[in-house]
Structures are given as C-alpha cells and as structure tokens.
DOMAR-584595 format. One record per residue (C-alpha): residue number from 0; chain; x, y, z negated. Coordinates in nm, 2 decimals, m for minus. Layout:
<nodes>
node resi = NUM; chain = A; c1 = X; c2 = Y; c3 = Z
...
</nodes>
This chain:
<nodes>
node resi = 0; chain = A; c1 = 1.63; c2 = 22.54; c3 = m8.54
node resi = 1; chain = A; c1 = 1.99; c2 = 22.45; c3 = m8.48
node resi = 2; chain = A; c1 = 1.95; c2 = 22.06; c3 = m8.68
node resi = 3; chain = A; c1 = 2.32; c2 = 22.04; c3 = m8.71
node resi = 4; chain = A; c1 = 2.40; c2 = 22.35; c3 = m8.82
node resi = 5; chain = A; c1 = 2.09; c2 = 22.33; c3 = m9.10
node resi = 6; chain = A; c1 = 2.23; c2 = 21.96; c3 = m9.14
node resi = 7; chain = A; c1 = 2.59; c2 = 22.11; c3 = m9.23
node resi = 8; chain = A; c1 = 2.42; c2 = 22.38; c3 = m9.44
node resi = 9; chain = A; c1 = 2.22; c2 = 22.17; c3 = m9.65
node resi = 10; chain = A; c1 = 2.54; c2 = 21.90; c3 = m9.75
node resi = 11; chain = A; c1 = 2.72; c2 = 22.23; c3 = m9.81
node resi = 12; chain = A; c1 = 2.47; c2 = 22.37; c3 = m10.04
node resi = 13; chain = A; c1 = 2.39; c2 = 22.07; c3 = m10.21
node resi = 14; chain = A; c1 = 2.74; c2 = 21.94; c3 = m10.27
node resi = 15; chain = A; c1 = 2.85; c2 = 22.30; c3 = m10.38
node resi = 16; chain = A; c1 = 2.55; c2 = 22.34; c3 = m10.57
node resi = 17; chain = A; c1 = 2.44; c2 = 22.68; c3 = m10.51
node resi = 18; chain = A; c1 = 2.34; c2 = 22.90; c3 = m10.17
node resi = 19; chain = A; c1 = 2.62; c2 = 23.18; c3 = m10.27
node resi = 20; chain = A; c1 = 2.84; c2 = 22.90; c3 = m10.26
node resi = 21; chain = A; c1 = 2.80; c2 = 22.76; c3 = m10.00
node resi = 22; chain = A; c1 = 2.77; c2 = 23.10; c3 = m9.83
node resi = 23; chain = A; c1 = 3.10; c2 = 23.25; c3 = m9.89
node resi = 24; chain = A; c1 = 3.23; c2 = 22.90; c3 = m9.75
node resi = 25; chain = A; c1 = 3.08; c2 = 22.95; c3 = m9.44
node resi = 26; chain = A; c1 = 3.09; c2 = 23.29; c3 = m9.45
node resi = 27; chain = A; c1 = 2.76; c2 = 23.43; c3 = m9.42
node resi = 28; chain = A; c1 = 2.47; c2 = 23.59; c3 = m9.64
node resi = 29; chain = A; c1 = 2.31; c2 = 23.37; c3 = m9.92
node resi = 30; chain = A; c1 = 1.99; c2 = 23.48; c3 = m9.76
node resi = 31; chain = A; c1 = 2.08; c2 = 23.32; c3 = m9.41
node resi = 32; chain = A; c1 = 2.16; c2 = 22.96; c3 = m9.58
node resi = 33; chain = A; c1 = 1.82; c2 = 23.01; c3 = m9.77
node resi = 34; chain = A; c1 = 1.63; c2 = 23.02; c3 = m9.44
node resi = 35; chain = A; c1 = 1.83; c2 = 22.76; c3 = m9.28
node resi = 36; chain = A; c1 = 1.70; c2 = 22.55; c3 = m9.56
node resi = 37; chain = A; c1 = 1.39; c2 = 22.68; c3 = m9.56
node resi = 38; chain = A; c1 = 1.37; c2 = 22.57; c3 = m9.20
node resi = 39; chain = A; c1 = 1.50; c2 = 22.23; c3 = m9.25
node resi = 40; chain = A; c1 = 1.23; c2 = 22.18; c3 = m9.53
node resi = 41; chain = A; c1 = 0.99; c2 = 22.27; c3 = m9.28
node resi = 42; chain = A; c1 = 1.07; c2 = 22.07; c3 = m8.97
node resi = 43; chain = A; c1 = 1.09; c2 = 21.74; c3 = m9.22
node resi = 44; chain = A; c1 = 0.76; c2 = 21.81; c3 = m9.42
node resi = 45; chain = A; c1 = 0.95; c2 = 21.74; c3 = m9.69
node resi = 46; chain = A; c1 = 1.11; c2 = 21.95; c3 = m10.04
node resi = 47; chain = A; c1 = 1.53; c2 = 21.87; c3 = m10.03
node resi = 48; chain = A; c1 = 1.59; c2 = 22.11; c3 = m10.34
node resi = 49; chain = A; c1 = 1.43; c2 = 22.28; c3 = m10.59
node resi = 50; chain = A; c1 = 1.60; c2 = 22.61; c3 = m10.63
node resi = 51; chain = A; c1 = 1.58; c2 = 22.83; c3 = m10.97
node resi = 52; chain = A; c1 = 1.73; c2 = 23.14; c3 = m11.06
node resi = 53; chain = A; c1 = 1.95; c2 = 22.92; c3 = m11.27
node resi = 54; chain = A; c1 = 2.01; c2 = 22.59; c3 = m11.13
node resi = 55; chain = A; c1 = 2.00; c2 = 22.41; c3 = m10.78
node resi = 56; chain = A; c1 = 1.88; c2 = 22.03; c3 = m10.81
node resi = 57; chain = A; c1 = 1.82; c2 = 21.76; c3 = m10.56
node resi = 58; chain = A; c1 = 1.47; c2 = 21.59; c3 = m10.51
node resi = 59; chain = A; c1 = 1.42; c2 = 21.22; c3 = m10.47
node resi = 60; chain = A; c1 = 1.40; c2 = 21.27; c3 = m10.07
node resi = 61; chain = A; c1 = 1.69; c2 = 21.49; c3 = m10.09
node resi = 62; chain = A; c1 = 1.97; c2 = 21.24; c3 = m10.30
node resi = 63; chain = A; c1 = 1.84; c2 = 21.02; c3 = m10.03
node resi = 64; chain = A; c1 = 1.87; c2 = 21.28; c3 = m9.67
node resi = 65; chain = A; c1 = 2.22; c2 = 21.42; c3 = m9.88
node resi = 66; chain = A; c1 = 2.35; c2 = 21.05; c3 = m9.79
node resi = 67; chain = A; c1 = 2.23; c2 = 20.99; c3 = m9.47
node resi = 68; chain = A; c1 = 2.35; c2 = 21.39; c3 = m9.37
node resi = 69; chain = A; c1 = 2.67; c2 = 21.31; c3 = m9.50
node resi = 70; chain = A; c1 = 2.73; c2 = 20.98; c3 = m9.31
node resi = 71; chain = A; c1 = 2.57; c2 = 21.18; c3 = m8.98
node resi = 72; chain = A; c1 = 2.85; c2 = 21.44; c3 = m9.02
node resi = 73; chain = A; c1 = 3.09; c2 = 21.24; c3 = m9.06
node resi = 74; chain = A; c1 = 3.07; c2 = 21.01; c3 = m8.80
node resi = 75; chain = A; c1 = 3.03; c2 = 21.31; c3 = m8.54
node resi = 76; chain = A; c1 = 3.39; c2 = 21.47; c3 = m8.69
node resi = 77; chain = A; c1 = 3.50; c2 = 21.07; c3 = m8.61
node resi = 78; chain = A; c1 = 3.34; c2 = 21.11; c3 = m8.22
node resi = 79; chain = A; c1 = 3.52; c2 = 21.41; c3 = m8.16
node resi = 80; chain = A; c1 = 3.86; c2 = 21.31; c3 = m8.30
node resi = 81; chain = A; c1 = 3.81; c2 = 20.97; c3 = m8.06
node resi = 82; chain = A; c1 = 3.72; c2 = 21.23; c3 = m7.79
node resi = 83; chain = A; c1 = 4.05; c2 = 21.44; c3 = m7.86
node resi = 84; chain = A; c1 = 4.31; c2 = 21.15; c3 = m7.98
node resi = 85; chain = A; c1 = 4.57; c2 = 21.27; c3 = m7.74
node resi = 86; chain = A; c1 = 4.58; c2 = 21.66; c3 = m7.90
node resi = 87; chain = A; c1 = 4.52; c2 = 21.53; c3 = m8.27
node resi = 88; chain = A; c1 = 4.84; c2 = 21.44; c3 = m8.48
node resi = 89; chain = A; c1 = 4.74; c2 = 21.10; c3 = m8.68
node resi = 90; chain = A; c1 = 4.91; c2 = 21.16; c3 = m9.11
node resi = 91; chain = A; c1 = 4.92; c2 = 20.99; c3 = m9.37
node resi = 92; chain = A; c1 = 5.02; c2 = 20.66; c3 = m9.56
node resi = 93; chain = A; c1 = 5.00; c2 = 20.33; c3 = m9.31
node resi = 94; chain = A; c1 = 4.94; c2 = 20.02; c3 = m9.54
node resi = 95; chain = A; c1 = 5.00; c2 = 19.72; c3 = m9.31
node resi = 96; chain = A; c1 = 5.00; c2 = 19.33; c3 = m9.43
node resi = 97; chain = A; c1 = 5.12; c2 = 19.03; c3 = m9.21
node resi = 98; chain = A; c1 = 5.23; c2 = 18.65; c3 = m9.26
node resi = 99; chain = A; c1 = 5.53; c2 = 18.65; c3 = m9.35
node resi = 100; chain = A; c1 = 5.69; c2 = 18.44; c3 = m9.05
node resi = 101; chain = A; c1 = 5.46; c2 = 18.58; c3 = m8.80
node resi = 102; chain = A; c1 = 5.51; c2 = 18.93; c3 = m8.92
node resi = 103; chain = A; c1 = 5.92; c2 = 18.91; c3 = m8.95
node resi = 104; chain = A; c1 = 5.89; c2 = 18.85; c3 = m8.57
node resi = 105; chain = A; c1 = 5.59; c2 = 18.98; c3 = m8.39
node resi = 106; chain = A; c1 = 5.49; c2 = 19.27; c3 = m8.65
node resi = 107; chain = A; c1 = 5.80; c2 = 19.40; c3 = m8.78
node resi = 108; chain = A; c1 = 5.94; c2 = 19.54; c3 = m8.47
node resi = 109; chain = A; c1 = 5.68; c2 = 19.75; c3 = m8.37
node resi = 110; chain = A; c1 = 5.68; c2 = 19.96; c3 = m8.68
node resi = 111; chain = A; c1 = 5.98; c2 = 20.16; c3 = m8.59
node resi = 112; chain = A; c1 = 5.86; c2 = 20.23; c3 = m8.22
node resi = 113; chain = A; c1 = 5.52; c2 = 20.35; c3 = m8.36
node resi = 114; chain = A; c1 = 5.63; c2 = 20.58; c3 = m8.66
node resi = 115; chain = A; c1 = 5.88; c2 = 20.75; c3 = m8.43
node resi = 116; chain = A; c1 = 5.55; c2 = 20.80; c3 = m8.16
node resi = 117; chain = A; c1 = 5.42; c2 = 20.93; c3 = m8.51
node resi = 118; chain = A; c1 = 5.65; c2 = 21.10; c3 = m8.70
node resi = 119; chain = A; c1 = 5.38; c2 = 21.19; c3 = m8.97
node resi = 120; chain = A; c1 = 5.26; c2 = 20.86; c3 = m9.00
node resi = 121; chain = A; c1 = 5.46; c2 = 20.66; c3 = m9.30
node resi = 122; chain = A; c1 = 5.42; c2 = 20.30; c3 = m9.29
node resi = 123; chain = A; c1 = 5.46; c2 = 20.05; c3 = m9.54
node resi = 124; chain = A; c1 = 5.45; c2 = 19.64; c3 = m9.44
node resi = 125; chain = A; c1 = 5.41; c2 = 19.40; c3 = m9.61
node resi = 126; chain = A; c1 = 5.49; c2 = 19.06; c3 = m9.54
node resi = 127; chain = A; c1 = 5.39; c2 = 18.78; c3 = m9.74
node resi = 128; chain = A; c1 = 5.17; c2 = 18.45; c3 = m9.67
node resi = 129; chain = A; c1 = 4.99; c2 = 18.55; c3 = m9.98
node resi = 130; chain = A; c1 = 4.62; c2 = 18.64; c3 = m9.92
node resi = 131; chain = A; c1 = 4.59; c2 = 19.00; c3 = m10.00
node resi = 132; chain = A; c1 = 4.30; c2 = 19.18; c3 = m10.11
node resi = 133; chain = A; c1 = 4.28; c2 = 19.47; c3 = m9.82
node resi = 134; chain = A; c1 = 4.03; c2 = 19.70; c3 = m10.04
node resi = 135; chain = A; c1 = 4.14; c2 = 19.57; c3 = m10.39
node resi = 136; chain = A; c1 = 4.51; c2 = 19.63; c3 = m10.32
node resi = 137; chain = A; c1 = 4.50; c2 = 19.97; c3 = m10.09
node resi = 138; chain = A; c1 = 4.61; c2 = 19.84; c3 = m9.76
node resi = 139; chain = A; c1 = 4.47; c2 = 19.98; c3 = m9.45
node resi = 140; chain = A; c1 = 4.45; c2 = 19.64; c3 = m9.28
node resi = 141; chain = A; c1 = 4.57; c2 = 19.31; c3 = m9.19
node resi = 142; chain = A; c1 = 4.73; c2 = 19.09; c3 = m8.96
node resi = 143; chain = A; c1 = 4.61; c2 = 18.71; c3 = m9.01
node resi = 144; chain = A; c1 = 4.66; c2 = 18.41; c3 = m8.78
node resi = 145; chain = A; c1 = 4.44; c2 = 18.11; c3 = m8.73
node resi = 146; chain = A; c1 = 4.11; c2 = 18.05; c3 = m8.83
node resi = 147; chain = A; c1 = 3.92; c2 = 18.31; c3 = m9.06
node resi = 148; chain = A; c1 = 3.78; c2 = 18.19; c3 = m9.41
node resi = 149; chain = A; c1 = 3.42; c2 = 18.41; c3 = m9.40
node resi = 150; chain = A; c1 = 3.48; c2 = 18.73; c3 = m9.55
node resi = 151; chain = A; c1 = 3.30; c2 = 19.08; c3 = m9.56
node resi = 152; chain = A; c1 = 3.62; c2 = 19.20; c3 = m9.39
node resi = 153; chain = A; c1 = 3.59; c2 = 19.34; c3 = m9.04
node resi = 154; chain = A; c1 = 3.82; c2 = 19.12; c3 = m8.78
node resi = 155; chain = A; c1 = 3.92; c2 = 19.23; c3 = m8.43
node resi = 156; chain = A; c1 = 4.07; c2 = 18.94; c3 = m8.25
node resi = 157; chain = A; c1 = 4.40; c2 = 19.09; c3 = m8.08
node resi = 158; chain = A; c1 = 4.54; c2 = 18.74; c3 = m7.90
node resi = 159; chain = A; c1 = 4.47; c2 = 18.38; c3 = m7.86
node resi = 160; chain = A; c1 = 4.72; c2 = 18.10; c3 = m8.06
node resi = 161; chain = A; c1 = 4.79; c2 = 17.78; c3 = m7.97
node resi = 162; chain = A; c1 = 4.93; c2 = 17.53; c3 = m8.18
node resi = 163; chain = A; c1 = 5.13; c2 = 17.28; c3 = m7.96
node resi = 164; chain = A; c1 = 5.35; c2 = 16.97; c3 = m8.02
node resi = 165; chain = A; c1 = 5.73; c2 = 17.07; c3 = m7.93
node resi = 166; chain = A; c1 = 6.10; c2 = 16.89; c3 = m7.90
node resi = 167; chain = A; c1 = 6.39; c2 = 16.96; c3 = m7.84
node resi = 168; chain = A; c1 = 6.52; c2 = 16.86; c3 = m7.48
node resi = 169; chain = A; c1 = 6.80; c2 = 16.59; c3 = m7.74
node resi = 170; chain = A; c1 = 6.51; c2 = 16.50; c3 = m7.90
node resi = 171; chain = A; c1 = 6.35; c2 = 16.38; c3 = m7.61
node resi = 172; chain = A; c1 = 6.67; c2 = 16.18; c3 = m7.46
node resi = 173; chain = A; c1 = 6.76; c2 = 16.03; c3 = m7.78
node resi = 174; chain = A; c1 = 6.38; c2 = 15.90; c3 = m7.86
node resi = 175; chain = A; c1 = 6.16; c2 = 15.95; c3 = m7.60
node resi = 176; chain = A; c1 = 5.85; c2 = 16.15; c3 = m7.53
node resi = 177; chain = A; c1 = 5.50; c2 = 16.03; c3 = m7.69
node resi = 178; chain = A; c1 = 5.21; c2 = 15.93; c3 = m7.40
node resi = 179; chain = A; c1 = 4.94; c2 = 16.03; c3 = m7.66
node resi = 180; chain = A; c1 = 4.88; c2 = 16.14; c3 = m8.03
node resi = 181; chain = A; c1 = 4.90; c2 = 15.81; c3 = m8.18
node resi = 182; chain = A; c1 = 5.20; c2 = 15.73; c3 = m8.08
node resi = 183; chain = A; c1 = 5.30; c2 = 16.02; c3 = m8.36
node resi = 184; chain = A; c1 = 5.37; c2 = 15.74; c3 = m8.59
node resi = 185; chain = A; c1 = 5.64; c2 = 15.60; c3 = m8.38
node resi = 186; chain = A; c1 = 5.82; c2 = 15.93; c3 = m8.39
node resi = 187; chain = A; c1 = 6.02; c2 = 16.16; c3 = m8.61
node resi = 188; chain = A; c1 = 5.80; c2 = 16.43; c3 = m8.69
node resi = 189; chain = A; c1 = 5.83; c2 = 16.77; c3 = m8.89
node resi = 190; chain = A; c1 = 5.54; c2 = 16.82; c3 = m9.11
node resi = 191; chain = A; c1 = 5.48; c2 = 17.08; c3 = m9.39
node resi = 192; chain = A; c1 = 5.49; c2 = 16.94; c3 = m9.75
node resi = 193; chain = A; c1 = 5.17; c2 = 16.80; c3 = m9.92
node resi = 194; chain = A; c1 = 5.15; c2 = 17.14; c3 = m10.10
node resi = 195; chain = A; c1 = 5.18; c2 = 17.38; c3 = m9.85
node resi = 196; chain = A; c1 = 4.90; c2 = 17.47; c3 = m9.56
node resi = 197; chain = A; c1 = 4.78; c2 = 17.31; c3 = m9.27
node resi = 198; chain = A; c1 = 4.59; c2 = 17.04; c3 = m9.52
node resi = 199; chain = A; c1 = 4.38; c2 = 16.89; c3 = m9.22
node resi = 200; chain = A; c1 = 4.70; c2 = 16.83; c3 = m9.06
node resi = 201; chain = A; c1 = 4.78; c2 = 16.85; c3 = m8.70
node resi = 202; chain = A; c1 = 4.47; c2 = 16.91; c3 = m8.41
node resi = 203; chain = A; c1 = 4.44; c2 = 16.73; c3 = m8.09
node resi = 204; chain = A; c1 = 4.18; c2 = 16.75; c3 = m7.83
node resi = 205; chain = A; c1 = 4.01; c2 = 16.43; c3 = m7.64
node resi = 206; chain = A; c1 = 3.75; c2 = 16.33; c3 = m7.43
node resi = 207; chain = A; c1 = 3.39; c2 = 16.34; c3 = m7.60
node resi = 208; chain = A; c1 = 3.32; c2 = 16.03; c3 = m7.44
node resi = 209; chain = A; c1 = 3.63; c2 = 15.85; c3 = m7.50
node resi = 210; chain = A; c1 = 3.54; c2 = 15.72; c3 = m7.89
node resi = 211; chain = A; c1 = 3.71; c2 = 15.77; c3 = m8.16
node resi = 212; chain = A; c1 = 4.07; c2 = 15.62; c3 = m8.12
node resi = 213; chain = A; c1 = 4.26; c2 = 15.43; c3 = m8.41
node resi = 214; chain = A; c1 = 4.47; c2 = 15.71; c3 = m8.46
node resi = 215; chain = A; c1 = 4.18; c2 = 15.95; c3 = m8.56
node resi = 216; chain = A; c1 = 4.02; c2 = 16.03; c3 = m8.87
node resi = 217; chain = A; c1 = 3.72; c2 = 15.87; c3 = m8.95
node resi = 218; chain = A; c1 = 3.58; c2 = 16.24; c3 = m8.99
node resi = 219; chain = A; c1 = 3.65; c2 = 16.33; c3 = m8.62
node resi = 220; chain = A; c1 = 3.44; c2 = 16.05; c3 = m8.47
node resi = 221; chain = A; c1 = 3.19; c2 = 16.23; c3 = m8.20
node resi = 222; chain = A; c1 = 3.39; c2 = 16.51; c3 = m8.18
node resi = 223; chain = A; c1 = 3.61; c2 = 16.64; c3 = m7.94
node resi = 224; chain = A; c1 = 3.93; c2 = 16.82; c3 = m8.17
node resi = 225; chain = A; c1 = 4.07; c2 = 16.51; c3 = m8.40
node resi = 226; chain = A; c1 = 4.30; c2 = 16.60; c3 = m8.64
node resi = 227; chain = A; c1 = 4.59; c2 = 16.34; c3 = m8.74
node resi = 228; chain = A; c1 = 4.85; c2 = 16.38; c3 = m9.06
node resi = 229; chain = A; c1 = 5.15; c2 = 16.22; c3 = m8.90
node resi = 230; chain = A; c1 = 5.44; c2 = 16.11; c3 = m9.14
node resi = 231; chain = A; c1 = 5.85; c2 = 16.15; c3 = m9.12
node resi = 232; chain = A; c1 = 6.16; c2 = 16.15; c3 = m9.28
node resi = 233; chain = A; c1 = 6.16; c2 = 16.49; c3 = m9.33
node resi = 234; chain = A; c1 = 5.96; c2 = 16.76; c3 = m9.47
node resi = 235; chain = A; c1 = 5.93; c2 = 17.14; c3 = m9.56
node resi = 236; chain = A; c1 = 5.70; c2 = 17.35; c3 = m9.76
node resi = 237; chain = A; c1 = 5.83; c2 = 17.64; c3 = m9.55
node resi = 238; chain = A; c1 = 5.71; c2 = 17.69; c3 = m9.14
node resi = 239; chain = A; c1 = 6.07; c2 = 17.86; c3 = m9.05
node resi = 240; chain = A; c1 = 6.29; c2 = 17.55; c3 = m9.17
node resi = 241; chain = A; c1 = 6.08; c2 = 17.34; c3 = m8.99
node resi = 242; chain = A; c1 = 6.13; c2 = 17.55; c3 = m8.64
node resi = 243; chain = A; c1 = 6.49; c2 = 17.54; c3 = m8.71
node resi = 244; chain = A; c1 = 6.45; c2 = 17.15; c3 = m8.73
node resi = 245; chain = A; c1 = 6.30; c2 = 17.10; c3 = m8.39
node resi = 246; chain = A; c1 = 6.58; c2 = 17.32; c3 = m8.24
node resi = 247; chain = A; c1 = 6.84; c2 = 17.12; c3 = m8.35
node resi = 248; chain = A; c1 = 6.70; c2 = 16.84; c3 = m8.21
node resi = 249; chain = A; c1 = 6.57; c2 = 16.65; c3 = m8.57
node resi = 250; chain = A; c1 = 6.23; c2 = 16.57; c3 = m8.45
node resi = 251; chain = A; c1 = 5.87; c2 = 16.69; c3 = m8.32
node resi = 252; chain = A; c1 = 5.68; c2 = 16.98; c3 = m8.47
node resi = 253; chain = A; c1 = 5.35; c2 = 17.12; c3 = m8.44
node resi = 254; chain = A; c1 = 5.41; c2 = 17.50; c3 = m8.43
node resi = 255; chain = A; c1 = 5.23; c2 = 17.77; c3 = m8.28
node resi = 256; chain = A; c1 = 5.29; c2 = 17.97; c3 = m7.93
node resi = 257; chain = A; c1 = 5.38; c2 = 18.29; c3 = m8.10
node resi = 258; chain = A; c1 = 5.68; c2 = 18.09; c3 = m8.25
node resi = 259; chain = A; c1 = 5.78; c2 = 17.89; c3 = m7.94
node resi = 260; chain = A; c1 = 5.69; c2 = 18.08; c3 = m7.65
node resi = 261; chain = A; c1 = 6.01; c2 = 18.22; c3 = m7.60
node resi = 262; chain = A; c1 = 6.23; c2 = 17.87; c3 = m7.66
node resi = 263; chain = A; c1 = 6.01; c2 = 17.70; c3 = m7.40
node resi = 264; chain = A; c1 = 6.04; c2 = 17.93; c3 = m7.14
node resi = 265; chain = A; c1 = 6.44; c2 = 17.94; c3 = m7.21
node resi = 266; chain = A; c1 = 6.42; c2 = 17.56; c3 = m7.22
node resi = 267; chain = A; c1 = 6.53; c2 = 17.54; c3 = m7.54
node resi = 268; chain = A; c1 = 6.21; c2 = 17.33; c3 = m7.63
node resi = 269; chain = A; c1 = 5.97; c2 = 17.12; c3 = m7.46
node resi = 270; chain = A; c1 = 5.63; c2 = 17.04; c3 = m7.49
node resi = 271; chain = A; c1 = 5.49; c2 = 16.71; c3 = m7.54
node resi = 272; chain = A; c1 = 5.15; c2 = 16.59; c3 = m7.59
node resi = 273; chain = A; c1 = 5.00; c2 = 16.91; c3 = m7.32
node resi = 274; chain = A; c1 = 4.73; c2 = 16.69; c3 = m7.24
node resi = 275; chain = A; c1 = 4.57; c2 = 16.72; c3 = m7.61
node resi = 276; chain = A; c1 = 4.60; c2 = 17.10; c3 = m7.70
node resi = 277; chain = A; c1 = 4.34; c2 = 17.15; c3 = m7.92
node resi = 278; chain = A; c1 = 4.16; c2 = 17.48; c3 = m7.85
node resi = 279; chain = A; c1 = 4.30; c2 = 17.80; c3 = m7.94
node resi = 280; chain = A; c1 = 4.24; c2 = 18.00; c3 = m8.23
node resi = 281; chain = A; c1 = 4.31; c2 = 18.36; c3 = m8.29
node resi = 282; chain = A; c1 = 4.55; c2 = 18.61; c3 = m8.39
node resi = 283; chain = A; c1 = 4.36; c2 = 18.90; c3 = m8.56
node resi = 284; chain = A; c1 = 4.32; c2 = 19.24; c3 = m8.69
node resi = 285; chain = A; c1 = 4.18; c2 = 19.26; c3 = m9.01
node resi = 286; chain = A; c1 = 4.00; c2 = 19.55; c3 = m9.18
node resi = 287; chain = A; c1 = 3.81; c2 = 19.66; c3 = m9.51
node resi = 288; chain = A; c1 = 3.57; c2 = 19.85; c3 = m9.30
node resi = 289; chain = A; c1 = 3.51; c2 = 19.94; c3 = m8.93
node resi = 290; chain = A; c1 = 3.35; c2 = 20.33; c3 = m8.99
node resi = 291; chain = A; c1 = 3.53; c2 = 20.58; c3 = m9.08
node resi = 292; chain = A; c1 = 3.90; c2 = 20.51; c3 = m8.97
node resi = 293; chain = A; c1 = 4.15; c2 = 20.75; c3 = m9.01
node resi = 294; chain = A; c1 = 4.32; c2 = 20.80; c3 = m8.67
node resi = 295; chain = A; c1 = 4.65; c2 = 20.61; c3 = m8.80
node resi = 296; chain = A; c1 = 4.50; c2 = 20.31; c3 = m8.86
node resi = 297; chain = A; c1 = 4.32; c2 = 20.32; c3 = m8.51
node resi = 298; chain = A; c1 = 4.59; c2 = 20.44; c3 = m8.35
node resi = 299; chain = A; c1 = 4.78; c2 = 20.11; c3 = m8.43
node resi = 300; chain = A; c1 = 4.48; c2 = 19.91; c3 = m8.41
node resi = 301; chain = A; c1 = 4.51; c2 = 20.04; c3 = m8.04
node resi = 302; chain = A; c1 = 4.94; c2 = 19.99; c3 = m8.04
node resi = 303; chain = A; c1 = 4.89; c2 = 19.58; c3 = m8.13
node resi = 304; chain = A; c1 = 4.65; c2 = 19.55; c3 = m7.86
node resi = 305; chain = A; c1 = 4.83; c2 = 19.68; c3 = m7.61
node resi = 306; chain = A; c1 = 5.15; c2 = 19.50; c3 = m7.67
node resi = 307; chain = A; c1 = 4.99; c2 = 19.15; c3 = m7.76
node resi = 308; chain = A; c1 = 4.74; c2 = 19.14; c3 = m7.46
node resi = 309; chain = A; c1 = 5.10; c2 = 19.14; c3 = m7.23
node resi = 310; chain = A; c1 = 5.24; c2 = 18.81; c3 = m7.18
node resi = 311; chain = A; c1 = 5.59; c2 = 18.96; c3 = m7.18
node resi = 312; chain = A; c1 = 5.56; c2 = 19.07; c3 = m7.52
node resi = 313; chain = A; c1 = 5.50; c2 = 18.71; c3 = m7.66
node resi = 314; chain = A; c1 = 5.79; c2 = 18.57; c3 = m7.36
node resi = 315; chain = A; c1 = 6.04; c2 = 18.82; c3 = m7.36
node resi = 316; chain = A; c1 = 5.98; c2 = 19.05; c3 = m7.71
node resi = 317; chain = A; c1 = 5.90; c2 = 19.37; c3 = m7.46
node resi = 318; chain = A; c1 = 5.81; c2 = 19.67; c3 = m7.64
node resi = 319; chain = A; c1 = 5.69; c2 = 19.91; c3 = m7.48
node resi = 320; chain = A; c1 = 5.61; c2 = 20.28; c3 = m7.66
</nodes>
C-alpha cells in the first residue's frame, strides 16, 4: 500500500464526502478509491468511514486521523515548496507591521527592493508604535525591538540592539564627558516624557562585585544591569525629536544602535559612558504561527535576515537585492 497516496485518498473522500467524488477529482474509478480505503482501514485496524448507499460519515477515529492526515499533507506540500523556492513564484497580500521610527528607517526601504524581486507579492506596512494584534488584525508578521512581553506569538530574533549613551562632539566641548552613570545628574540629558516608554528608564551595566552605587536604584542592588531615570531641562514624548536633540548638540541621549550607528561612525556623535553598556537586547521577527507559511512571508522572513546580519546595512544603509 502506497500510505501517501491512501493518505491523499482518504482526506479527499472524506472532505468531498463521497468515493465518486473524490474519484472524478483524481481521476480514477470509484472502485479504485474504495480499495484504497479499504486498505488503509486494514493496515490501521481501525473503521475511518462508514459508507452507505446514501451517505458517507466519519467515525470517532476517523474526525480524529482526518486532522492529523490533513496537517501530514500539508506540511509535505510546505517541504517541497522549501525544497523548490528558487522555481516557485511567492503571491499574494504581504501584511507587514514595524515601530514606527525603527520601521521609517530600517524597514521601509526594503519593501520596494523586495516587491520588485516579487512582482506578485503586494505589500502593505504598517508603521505605528501601537501594539498590534498580528492574528486579530490580519498581518502576516511583525517587526518589534527590545525586549518581548511573553506572548503565544512565534519570535525569530534577526539582530542584536544596543542602547548606548550618545553626544554630540559640541556637546562634549561645551560640557564635558561623564566618567560614570551617576554623573548623569550633572549633565543635560534627553529623556522621553513620564508618559511615554522606557518607564525603568535608562540601563547600565557594573561590576557584580562592586555594590550598589548611590546612583542606582534600590531595586538593582546584587545585580549587574542598574537602571537610572536621569533628569533635564528638556523632554519629549516622541524618540525622533529627541535624536534630533543630541545632534544639535542639546544634550546626552540614550538611544539605540540602529538609530546611531551611522552618525558615530560619520562622527557626527560620540559615545560616552562605553564602559557601562548594558547588554543587548534584540531586534525581532514576529509571527502568529511558525507552520504553515506561505512562501511570501518566508521569503522576507529570509530578505531581513540577510540584510540585518551585514554590518553595512546598519553603517552604511546597503541594500542589497
């Protein structure tokens, strides 16, 4: 007995709900399904269908092998497209989401690059800092930055982030650089308003041994990432204005590498504080489920990868198709 053949024959029937047909689909005689199914019945010991001159109905055991058949085929039909990528032609609707800042600069302009590789791909982004329901909403998948709240999603990390203390190089002359985080309080620093993110406020790294130093929440003692909420004269509830800050030289900002990488390497900003980078967190791919994924979505799943694993993508904006 051919199993997947009598696997393909029994979803066909049962889903069809009768041998002729499923018989004229496959084009063969109703007699030939019957004994395919006959077979199957055999090898499993168990009855899938009780057939009638009238009706076709499923047995307990057969709703239940109907599921697992179904699942079984499909997830050959996705091994074989994996296998044969590079001859398939990936269709359809693209949902994507992004952060909005993030996704203005380090989402946005791949789109175009990709649709043209895949002209019947259409793509829809969406950027907004608003959390989106991927499944509730209809998008295909996600891309979030930082740490992940837990979450039935599936997330595919695609990059590290680092958030780092920057300056500009007028900044520096005018006031100084700061030795070590608690001498935040003697400086002008950019923060986010009270009602935006980033409510634990800015993370530092230090010694495990070292104590806990005046400067570090009472929380952090024993720990080796403190986290501090400096203070300044100026404030923002939005990320962008307070990048554009730090350029012009207004103060010190905690932003994160994707943002900065390019200004620090053109000298445009420099970093203080180096010594206390807290660890990094991620930058990642987010998606309602991992089986089953049309060859779009895996397909640009694949694109982000390969241009966010290059450092000159995050240096120099590089795209390569």
């Amino acid at each position: 007995m051919d199993k997947f053949k009598a696997f393909a024959s029994f979803v066909s029937v049962a889903t069809r709900g009768s041998l002729s047909a499923a018989a004229r689909a496959e084009g063969v005689a109703p007699a030939i399904m019957g004994r395919r199914l006959d077979a199957l019945e055999a090898h499993l010991g168990v009855k899938l269908l009780v057939r009638t001159t009238r009706k076709l109905s499923l047995t307990h055991e057969g709703s239940a092998f109907l599921e697992d058949c179904q699942r079984l085929l499909a997830e050959v039909a996705q091994a074989e497209a994996s296998v044969s990528a590079g001859g398939m032609q990936a269709r359809g609707h693209l949902r994507i989401t992004a952060p909005a800042g993030f996704g203005r600069r380090h989402v946005a302009p791949l789109v175009p690059p990709f649709q043209d590789m895949h002209p019947e791909v259409r793509i829809s982004l969406n950027l907004s800092d608003r959390v989106i329901d991927l499944a509730g909403e209809g998008y295909d998948c996600a891309v979030r930055v930082g740490d992940l709240p837990d979450s039935s999603l599936v997330s595919i990390r695609l990059a590290d982030n680092r958030r780092l203390c920057v300056a500009a190089p007028a900044y520096i002359e005018r006031y100084g650089r700061p030795q070590h985080p608690g001498q935040l309080s003697q400086h002008r620093c950019l923060t986010l308003s009270s009602d935006a993110s980033q409510t634990r406020g800015w993370a530092f790294r230090i010694d495990a041994d070292a104590g806990r130093p005046s400067w570090a929440s009472a929380a952090a003692q024993g720990q080796q990432v403190v986290h501090i909420r400096p203070s300044g004269a100026l404030d923002c509830t939005d990320g962008q204005v307070l990048y554009d800050w730090c350029l012009e030289g207004w103060g010190i900002a905690w932003r994160s590498t994707w943002e900065v990488e390019r200004d620090l390497a053109a000298g445009r900003l420099v970093e203080v504080l180096e010594d206390f980078v807290a660890p990094p967190n991620g930058i990642f791919l987010l998606l309602p489920q991992r089986k089953h994924l049309p060859l779009r979505v895996r397909l640009w799943m694949d694109y982000l990868k390969m241009h966010y694993e290059r450092p000159a993508f995050w240096r120099d904006g590089e795209i390569t198709c």
